[in-house]
LOZALO-878247 format. One line per 10 residues: for each residue x, y, z of C-alpha. Coordinates in pm, whole numbers, padded with zeros to 5 digits. Example, Ala and Ser with C-alpha at 12.3 -4.5 7.8 and 13.67 -1.06 7.14 Angstrom:
# residues 2
01230 -00450 00780  01367 -00106 00714 .
END
This chain:
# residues 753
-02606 -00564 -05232  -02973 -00698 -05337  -02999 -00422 -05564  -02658 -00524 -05711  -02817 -00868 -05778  -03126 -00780 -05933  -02910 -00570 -06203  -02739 -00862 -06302  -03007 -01108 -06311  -03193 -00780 -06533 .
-02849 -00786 -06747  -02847 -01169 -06810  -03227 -01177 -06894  -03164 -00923 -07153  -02797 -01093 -07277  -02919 -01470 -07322  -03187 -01589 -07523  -03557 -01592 -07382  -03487 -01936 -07224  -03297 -01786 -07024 .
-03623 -01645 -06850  -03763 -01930 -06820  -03705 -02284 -06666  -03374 -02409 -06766  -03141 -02720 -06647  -02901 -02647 -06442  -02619 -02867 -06505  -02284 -02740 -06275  -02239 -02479 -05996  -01878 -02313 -06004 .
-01744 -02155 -05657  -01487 -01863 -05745  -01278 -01632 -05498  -01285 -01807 -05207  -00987 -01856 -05005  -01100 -01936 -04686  -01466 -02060 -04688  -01455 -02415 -04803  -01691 -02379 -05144  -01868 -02693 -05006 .
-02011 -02476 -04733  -02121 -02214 -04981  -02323 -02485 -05189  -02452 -02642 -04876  -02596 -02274 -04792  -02825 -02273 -05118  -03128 -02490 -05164  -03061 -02501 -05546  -02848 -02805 -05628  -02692 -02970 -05991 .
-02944 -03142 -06206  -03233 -02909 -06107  -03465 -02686 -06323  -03439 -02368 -06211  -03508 -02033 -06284  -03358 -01678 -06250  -03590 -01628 -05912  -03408 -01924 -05822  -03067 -01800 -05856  -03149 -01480 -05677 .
-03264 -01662 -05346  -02965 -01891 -05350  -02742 -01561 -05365  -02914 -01476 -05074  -02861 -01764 -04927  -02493 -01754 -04963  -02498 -01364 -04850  -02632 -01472 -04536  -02381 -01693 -04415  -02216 -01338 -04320 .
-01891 -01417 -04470  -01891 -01232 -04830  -01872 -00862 -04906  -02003 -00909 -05244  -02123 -01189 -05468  -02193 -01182 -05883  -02348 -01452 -06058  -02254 -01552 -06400  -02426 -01807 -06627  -02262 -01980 -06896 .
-02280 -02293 -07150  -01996 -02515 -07219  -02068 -02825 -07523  -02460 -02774 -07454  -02398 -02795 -07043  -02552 -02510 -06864  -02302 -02408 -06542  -02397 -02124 -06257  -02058 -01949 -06146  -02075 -01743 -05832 .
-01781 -01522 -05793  -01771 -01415 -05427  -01574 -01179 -05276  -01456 -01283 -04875  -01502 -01007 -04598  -01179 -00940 -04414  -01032 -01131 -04115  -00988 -00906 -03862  -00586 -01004 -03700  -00603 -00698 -03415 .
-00810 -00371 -03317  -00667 -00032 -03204  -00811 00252 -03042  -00663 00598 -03118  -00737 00878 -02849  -00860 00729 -02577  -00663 00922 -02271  -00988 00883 -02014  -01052 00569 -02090  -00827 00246 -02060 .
-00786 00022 -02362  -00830 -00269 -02159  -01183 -00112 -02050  -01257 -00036 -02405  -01166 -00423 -02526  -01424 -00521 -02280  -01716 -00359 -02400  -01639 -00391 -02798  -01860 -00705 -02974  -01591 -00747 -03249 .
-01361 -01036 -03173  -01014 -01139 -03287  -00967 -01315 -03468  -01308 -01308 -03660  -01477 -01261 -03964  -01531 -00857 -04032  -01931 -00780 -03964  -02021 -00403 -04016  -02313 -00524 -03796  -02097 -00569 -03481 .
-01837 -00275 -03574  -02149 -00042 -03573  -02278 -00208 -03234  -01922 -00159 -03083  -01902 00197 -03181  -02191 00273 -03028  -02114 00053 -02725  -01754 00229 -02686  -02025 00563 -02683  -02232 00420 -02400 .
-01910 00364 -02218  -01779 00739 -02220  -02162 00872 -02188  -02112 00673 -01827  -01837 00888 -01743  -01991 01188 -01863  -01805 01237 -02157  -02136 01265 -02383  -01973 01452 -02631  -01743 01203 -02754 .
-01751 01116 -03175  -01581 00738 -03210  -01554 00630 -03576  -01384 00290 -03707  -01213 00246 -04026  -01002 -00108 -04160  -00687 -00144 -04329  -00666 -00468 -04564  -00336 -00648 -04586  -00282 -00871 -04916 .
-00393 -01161 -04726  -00730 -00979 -04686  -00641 -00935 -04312  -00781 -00644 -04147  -00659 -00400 -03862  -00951 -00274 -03717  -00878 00150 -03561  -01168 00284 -03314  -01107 00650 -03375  -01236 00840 -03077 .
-01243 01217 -03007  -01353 01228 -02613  -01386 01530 -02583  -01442 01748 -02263  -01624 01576 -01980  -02015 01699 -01942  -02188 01618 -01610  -02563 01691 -01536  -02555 02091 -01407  -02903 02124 -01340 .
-03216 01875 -01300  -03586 02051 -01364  -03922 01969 -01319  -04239 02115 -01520  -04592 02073 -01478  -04537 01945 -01082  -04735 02105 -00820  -04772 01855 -00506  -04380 01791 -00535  -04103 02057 -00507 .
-03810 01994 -00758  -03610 01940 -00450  -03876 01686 -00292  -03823 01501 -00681  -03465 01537 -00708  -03429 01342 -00331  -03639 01048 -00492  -03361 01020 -00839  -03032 00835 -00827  -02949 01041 -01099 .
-02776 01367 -00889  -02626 01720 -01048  -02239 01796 -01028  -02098 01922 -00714  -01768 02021 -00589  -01631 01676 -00529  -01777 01521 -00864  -01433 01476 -01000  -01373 01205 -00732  -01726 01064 -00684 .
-01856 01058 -01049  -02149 01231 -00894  -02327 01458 -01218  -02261 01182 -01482  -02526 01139 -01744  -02625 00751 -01707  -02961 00687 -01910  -03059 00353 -01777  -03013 00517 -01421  -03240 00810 -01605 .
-03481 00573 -01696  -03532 00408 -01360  -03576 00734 -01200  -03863 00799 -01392  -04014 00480 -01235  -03882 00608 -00913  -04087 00932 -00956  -04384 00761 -01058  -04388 00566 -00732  -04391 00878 -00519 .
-04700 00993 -00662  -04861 00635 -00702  -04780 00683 -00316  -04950 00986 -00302  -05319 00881 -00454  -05217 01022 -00823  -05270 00676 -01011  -05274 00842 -01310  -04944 00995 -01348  -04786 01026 -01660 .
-04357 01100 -01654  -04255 01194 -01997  -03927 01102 -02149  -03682 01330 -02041  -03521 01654 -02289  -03125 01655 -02273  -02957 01976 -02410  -02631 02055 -02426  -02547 02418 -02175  -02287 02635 -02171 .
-02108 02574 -02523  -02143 02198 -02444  -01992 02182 -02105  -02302 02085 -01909  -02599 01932 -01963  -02934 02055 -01822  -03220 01771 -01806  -03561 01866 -01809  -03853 01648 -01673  -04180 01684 -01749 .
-04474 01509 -01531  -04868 01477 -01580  -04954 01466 -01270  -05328 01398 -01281  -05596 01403 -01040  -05534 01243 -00649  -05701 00960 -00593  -05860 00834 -00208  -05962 00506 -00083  -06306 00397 -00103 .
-06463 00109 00004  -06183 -00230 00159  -06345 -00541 00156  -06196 -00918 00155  -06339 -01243 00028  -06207 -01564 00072  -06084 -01795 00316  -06100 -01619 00680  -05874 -01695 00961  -06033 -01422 01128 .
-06287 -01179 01149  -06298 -00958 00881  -06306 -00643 01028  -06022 -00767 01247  -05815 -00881 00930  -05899 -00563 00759  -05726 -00365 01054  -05365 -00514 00941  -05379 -00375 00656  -05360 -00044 00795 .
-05548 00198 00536  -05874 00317 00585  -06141 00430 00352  -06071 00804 00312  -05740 00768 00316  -05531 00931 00022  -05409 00569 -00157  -05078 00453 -00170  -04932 00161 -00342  -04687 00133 -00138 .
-04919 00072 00187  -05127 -00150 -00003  -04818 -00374 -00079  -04731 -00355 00297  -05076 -00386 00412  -05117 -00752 00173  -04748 -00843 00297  -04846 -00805 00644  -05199 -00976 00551  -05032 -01272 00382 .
-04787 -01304 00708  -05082 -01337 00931  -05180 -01694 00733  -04824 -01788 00709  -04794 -01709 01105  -05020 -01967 01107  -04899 -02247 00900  -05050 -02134 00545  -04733 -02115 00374  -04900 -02114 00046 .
-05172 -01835 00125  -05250 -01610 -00169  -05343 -01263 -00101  -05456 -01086 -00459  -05537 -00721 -00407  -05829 -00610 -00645  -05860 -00245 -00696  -06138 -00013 -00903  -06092 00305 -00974  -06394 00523 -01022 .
-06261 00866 -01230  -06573 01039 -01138  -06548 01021 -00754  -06174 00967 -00754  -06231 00623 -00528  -06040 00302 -00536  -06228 00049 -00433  -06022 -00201 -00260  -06085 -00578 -00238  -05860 -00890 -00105 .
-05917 -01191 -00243  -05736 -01438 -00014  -05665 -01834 -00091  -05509 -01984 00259  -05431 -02322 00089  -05317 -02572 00370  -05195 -02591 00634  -04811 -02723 00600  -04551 -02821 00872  -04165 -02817 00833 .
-04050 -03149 00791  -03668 -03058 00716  -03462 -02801 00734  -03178 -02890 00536  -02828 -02675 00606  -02561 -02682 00305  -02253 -02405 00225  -02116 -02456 00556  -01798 -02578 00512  -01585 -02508 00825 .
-01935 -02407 01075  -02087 -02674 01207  -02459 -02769 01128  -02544 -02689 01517  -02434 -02358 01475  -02677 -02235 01230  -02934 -02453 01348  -02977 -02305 01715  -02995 -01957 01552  -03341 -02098 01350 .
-03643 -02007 01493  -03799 -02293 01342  -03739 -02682 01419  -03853 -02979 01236  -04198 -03058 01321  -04325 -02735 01395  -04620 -02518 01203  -04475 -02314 00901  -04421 -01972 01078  -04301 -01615 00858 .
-04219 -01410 01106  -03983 -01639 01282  -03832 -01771 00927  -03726 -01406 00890  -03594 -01356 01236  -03432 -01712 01173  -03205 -01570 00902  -03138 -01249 01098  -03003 -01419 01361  -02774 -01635 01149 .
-02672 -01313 00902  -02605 -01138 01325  -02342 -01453 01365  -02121 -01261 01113  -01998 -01597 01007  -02071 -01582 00631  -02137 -01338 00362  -02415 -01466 00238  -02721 -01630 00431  -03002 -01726 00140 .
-03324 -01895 00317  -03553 -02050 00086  -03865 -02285 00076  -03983 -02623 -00108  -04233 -02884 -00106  -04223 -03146 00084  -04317 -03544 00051  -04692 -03457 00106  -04886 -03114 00062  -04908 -03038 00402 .
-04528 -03066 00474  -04244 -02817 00341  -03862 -02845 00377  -03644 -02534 00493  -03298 -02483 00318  -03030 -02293 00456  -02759 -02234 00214  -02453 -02035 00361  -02162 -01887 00213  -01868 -01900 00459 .
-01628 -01574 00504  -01312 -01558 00664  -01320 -01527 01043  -00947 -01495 01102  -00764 -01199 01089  -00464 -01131 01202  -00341 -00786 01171  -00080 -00566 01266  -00125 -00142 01205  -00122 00199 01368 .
-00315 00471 01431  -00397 00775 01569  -00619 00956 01809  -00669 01264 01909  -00703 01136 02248  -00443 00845 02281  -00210 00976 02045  -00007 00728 01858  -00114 00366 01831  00069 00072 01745 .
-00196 -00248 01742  -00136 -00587 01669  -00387 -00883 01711  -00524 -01215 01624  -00904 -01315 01647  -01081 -01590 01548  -01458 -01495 01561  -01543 -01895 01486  -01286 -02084 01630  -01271 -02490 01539 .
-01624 -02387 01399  -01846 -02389 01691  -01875 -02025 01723  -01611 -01951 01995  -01459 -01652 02018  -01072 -01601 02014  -00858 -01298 02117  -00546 -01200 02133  -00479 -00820 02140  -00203 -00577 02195 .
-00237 -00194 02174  00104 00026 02221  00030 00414 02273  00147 00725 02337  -00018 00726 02656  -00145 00346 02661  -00053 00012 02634  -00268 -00300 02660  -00211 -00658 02609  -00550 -00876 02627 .
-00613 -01309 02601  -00946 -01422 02554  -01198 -01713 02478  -01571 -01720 02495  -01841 -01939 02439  -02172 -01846 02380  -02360 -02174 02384  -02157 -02314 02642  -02212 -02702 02669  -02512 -02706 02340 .
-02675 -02493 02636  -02809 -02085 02574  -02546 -02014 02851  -02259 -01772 02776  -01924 -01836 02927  -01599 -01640 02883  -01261 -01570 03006  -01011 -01331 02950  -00679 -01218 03132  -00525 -00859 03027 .
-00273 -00593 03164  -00338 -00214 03073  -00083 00112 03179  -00223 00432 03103  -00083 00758 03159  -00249 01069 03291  -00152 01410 03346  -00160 01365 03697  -00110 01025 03746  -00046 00675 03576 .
-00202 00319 03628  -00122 00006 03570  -00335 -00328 03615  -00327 -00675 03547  -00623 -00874 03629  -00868 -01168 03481  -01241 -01181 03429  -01455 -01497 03423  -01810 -01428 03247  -02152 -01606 03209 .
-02453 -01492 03072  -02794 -01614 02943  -03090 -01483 02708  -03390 -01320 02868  -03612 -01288 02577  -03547 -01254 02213  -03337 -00917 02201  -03174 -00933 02567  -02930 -01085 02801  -02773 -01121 03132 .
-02454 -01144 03154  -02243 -01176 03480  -01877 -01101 03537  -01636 -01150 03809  -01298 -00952 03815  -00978 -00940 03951  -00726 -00698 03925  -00386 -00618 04092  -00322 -00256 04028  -00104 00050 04126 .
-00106 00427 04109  00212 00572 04027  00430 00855 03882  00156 01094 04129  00272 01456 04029  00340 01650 04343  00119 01948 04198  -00174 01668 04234  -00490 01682 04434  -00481 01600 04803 .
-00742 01291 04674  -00504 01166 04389  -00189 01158 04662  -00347 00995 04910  -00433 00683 04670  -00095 00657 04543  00066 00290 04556  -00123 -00054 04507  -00465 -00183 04544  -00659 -00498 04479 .
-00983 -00578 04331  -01210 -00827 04326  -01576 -00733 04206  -01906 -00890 04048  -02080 -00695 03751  -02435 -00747 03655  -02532 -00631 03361  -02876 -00619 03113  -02802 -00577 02754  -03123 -00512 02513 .
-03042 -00496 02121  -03262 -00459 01846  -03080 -00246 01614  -03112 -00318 01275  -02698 -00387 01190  -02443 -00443 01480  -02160 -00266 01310  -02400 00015 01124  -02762 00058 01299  -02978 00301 01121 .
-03311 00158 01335  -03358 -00027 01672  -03248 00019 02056  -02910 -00082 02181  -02946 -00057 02622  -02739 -00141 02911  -02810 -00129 03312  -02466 -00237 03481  -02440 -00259 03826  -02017 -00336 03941 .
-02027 -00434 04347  -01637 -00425 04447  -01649 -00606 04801  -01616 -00917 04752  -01252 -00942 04925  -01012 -00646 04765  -00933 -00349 04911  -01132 -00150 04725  -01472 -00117 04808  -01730 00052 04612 .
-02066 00048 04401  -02134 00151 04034  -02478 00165 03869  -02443 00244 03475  -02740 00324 03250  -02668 00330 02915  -02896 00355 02612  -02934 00466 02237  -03178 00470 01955  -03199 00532 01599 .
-03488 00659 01439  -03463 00629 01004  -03551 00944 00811  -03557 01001 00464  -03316 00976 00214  -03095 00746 00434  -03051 00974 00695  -03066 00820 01053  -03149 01029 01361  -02941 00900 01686 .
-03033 00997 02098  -02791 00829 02306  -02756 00878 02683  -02533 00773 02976  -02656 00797 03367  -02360 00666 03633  -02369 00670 04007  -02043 00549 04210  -02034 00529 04585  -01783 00398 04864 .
-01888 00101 05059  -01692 00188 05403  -01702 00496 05524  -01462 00737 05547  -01254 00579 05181  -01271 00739 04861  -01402 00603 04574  -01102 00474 04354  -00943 00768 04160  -00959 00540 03843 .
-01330 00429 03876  -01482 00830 03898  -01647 00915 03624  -01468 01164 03364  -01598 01344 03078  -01467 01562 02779  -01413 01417 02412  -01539 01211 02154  -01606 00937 02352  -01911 01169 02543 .
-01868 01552 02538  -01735 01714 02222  -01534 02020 02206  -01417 01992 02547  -01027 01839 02625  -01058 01447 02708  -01138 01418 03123  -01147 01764 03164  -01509 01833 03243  -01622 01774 03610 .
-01504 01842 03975  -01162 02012 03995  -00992 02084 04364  -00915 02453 04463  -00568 02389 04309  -00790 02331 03958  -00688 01957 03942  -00965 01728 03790  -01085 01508 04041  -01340 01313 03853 .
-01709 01280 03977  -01933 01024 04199  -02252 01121 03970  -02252 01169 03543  -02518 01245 03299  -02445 01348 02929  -02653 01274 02627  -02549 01313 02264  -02797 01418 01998  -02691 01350 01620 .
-02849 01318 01311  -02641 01137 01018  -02671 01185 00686  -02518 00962 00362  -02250 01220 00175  -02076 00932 -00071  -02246 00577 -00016  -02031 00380 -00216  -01774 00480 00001  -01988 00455 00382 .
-01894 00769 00350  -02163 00958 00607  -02170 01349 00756  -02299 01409 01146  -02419 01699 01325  -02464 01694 01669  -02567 01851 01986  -02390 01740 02349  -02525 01828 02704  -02333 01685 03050 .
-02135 01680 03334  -02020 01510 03613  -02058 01592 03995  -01931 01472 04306  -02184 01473 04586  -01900 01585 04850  -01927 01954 04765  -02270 01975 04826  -02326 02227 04548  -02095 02439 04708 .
-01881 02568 04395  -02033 02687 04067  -01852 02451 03892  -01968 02122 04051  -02348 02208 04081  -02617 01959 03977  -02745 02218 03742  -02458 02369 03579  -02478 02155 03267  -02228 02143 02991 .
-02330 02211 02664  -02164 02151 02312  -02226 02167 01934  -02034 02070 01591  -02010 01847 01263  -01846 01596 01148  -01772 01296 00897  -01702 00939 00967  -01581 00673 00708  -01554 00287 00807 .
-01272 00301 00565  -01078 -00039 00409  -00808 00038 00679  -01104 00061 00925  -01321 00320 01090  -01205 00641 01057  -01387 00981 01219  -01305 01322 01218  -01501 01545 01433  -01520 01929 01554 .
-01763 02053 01873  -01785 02428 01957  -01800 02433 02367  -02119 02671 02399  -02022 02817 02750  -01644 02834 02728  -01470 02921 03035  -01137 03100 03082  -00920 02765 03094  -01114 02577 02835 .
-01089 02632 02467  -01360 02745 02235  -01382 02436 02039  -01187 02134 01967  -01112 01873 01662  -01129 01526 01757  -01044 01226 01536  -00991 00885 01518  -00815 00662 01281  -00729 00297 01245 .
-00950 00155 01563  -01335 00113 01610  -01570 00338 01735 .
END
């Protein structure tokens, strides 16, 4: 367009007389063409004005003034003289308005999605600037779904009224995902070892579902960084990723990336000092960190080591403590000298901790869970632990802590903002199990009742072989006190093989911390029950306890949690001791000790390994009685032993009836992996050993021996779907016998696990 200018202004140098080169007065400026720019915008845009001198350089820049208001596709300037007046005319030529855009072959892709991502708005001036930006943002857009093959083009049709309709044109082509992902020039790394620390993954089976193979190059891009990190982690500072080469594989239906990586020489730490202000000894301060000289250098440690540096000062009160690592790096000897240069600054206290978001929870709520009260020294750790505890209420989604100064420089304020969630639900669905069959559920809880963190049931479960109805309310800072207190009342039925129950009973509970991560928590309970519907093929044991029973018992029990997420733990130790004494009135008299505990150990790449195990002793308190047929312990299932039928590992009679057991032991091995994590999607393998044993057949049967363990093996997948948890499992029963299967599949659907 410039160049179109310059002509002319060439042309009307050579068509006037040589005044027209030079200065000249310019008496008139004549707008043509315009329909919809007002022409006193247009004269606004150019610095020349009526009654100026001005020359031909003059006109050009005003041209290019006008041009850059973005609203003309062309402009022409004419100069002409009318009874000795000299008058500019600037015939301009309006760009379209553009009245709607169309896209033309988009079946992958939704034109909704599509309207999203284009810059060109209607109605709006045409720009060939944002048409070419929204052609190649409409690109971007299939690229993300691997279709990075697809050609979009855009073309306008003018109406009379110089209205446009703007057509993206887009051929999408077939979809191309990543097929393979390979490394050059790494030695210390495998190309699996690299592939494990990318986001970006190759196509597998289930890609069509999971998106899983599709080229993304700002993902790309940040795995390059990712990469990096593992050998900055690994002492080789001097790494050097290269851009990745993308070609197009197997006549353009996959798409093979190719990495390559400099990975230079490794690096070792040399000397660690610190300077500064000391709250300790050096050497002692020095030990936190937790590298040594030698050591291969990571930047990773180092950022723990200076996090867990700067925590000791803020332990302390010195909020504001600055903890600058310093590092030189000698190429020769391949050391990094290490030094911390530490600023404590002072000493603050908190003099408010000020609570806002909570609009139904009470301020008292959150503020018991803080680890910190007004007054005290500024302490990290227990700031952290502070909004762990309120994130553990489950009572919001969103628990943001933050810090600010206070009235004087030794004082800081706390604010806790919350986002409330709904604690309600009330819900009505079925399910089914593999071991309950069929499952109707209704029930309505209130996790936060009237705000003060109370806790309201009210349950009912209809089954195949079950039915339960359950009422409950409980407290946990009864009174503004750390005491627990709870009640609940419930009836159950269940139906056996050999026998059916039913109970209906109450339970009164009260508990109290012991420590940070445990509790005690005692419960009394009644319940009014009966054995019925006895099959007359039943064991001599079973028969004889047919018809109704009371019982009235006190359970003690010791809960210690530290897992990392109630609902999801990936780290931490969840452990039980429970000790049930049934004499306290009742007819039923007995003892039950219950040790129960499970940790999870993280791995890489998300995976979690898991060791849970289960010890229970029951015992009769008068001699000559039976321990309750319904309180023996019973194993089989998902619940302990997989691959085995439920209850059907354990004693059996000589007439092969399952009698249940006064002793159990069973542990579960399992390591979980992520398969889809947008979905909590995850796999398990696992490993089961157990058995129960009943200390009446002195080791008498082969069966029922102390050592005749149980042993199973299998796979997998759990989902904690949006209609709730959902797993599907399959064990392979190592030692089949003649009456037991070879394996079994257990699932679960619609209730938690």
């Amino acid at each position: 367009m410039f160049k179109k200018v310059f002509l002319l202004l060439i042309c009307l140098s050579l068509a006037f007389p040589a005044w027209a080169a030079q200065e000249f007065l310019l008496n008139d400026i004549v707008i043509e063409g315009n329909k919809r720019v007002n022409a006193v915008d247009v004269l606004n845009a150019m610095k020349i004005k009526p009654g100026q001198t001005v020359t031909p350089a003059d006109i050009d820049a005003a041209m290019a003034d006008v041009y850059r208001m973005e609203r003309f596709s062309d402009i022409a300037a004419e100069i002409t003289e009318d009874s000795g007046l000299t008058v500019l005319t600037l015939k301009v030529q309006e760009r379209p308005l553009v009245r709607n855009i169309r896209f033309e072959g988009n079946d992958k892709l939704s034109t909704e999605k599509l309207r999203e991502v284009v810059t060109v708005r209607v109605p709006d001036i045409y720009d060939p600037f944002e048409v070419a930006k929204s052609i190649d943002m409409v690109k971007a857009e299939y690229v993300k779904e691997g279709y990075y093959a697809a050609v979009v083009t855009a073309d306008s049709h003018d109406n009379e009224n110089n209205e446009t309709l703007l057509t993206f044109r887009i051929k999408e082509g077939d979809i191309v995902r990543i097929k393979d992902i390979r490394f050059d020039g790494n030695t210390l790394f495998s190309d699996d070892r690299l592939q494990k620390a990318m986001e970006t993954r190759e196509k597998w089976i289930f890609s069509w579902i999971t998106g899983r193979g599709n080229y993304n190059e700002p993902l790309l891009m940040q795995d390059l960084d990712r990469i990096a990190d593992l050998y900055f982690n690994h002492g080789h500072v001097r790494v050097k990723v290269r851009q990745p080469v993308i070609s197009l594989i197997d006549n353009g239906k996959h798409m093979l990336v190719l990495i390559n990586i400099d990975e230079g020489p490794q690096y070792k730490i040399g000397n660690i000092d610190a300077q500064g202000d000391m709250i300790q000894e050096k050497e002692k301060l020095l030990a936190t960190i937790g590298l040594a000289s030698g050591d291969v250098f990571s930047r990773e440690k180092l950022r723990r080591g200076v996090d867990a540096v700067t925590d000791v000062y803020a332990d302390q009160g010195y909020a504001y403590a600055n903890v600058a690592p310093l590092t030189r790096a000698d190429d020769e000897t391949r050391l990094i000298d290490v030094m911390l240069d530490i600023e404590q600054g002072p000493q603050v206290s908190v003099e408010r901790i000020n609570i806002t978001g909570n609009t139904k929870t009470r301020d008292k709520v959150i503020r018991r869970e803080m680890k910190l009260v007004e007054g005290d020294l500024f302490n990290a750790t227990n700031l952290k632990r502070s909004k762990a505890r309120i994130n553990n209420l489950g009572f919001f989604e969103a628990v943001d802590i933050s810090t600010n100064p206070g009235t004087d420089q030794d004082l800081m304020n706390v604010d806790v903002n919350v986002k409330e969630r709904s604690t309600g639900t009330f819900s009505v669905g079925a399910g089914y199990s593999s071991v309950e069959g069929f499952i109707a559920q209704g029930s309505i809880t209130q996790e936060n009742f009237l705000g003060r963190a109370w806790r309201l049931n009210l349950a009912a479960s209809l089954g195949g072989d079950s039915t339960t109805y359950q009422i409950g309310l409980t407290d946990p800072y009864f009174l503004d006190t750390r005491w627990t207190l709870g009640a609940e009342i419930y009836q159950t039925q269940r139906e056996w093989d050999d026998f059916s129950r039913d109970a209906t009973g109450f339970a009164l509970k009260a508990g109290h911390p012991v420590g940070e991560y445990s509790r005690v928590l005692v419960t009394y309970r009644f319940e009014d029950k009966e054995i019925y519907d006895v099959s007359p093929f039943a064991s001599i044991q079973i028969r004889e306890q047919e018809g109704t029973s009371t019982l009235s018992s006190i359970t003690t029990s010791y809960m210690y949690n530290t897992t990392n997420n109630r609902l999801d733990p990936s780290a931490g130790t969840d452990m039980s001791a429970t000790w049930e004494f049934a004499g306290i009135g009742g007819t039923e008299k007995f003892s039950k000790y219950i040790l129960d505990a499970r940790h999870y150990w993280p791995w890489k790449w998300g995976t979690v390994f898991s060791a849970h195990g289960q010890l229970g002793y029951v015992h009769s308190l008068s001699s000559g009685d039976e321990v309750p047929i319904d309180e023996r312990f019973y194993l089989g299932g998902i619940y302990n032993l997989r691959g085995f039928e439920s209850r059907e590992v354990g004693p059996r009679d000589f007439n092969g009836d399952f009698i249940g057991g006064d002793t159990e032991a069973y542990f579960n091995f399992e390591y979980i992996f992520p398969l889809y994590n947008e979905l909590n999607i995850k796999g398990v393998t696992f490993f089961d050993v157990g058995n129960t044993w009943n200390e009446d057949d002195h080791w008498g049967l082969d069966d029922v021996a102390f050592d005749s363990w149980r042993y199973s093996a299998g796979a997998g997948i759990r989902w904690l779907s949006p209609l709730g948890p959902m797993r599907f499992e399959y064990g392979v029963n190592l030692d089949a016998r003649d009456y037991e299967p070879n394996g079994k599949f257990d699932f679960m659907i619609g209730r938690f696990f």
